[in-house]
C-alpha angles and dihedrals in degrees: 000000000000116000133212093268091053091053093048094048102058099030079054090046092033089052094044094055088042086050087052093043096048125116097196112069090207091057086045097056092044086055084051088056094044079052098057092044087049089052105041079042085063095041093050087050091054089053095250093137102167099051097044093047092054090050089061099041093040114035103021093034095055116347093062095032082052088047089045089049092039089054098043086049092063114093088232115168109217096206096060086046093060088045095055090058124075128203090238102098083043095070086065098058094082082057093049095044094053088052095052094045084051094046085056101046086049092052097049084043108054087040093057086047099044094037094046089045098053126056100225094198092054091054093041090048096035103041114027095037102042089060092063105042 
């Protein structure tokens, strides 16, 4: 099954694309937040607290609420911004989708294969601590 540092991988990786790709710059900078949660999120699960915490506190706290104001401050018309952008880059999603869905089949994949082949405990007791006794 998929664990928790799967999910917030490619959420983070998934939101991050969507926050590149994205005409609106409000809904840019939201992806961005959702960013940073996803990745203090990830920090907090490998035990890095400090860090994690500060992402939360510190960018999305106050660097992406003073982007999101920042933005929302512009006088942006929405309609200009649709007309700038062309549907060209759009007709290669489907191709980078398909690349990202079969990264991540490969990589669950090869781990089930390289975890299940080799006996962990035997490397860890064998080789690291042969070497200091």
């Amino acid at each position: 099954m998929f664990s928790k540092e799967l999910f917030l991988i490619t959420g983070t990786i998934l939101t991050a694309i969507l926050t590149l790709i994205s005409r609106n710059p409000i809904y840019s900078v939201i992806g961005l937040i959702i960013v940073f949660i996803l990745s203090g999120s990830y920090l907090l699960l490998l035990s890095i607290n400090f860090i994690g915490l500060s992402y939360f506190i510190i960018y999305v706290g106050a660097i992406s609420i003073l982007f999101l104001f920042a933005v929302m401050m512009l006088d942006t018309k929405y309609s200009e911004l649709t007309s700038l952008f062309s549907l060209s880059f759009t007709k290669h999603l489907p191709l980078a989708a398909i690349v990202i869905i079969g990264g991540l089949i490969f990589y669950i994949l090869l781990n089930k294969i390289i975890i299940n082949n080799i006996n962990i405990h035997y490397l860890y007791n064998n080789l690291f601590f042969s070497e200091l006794f």
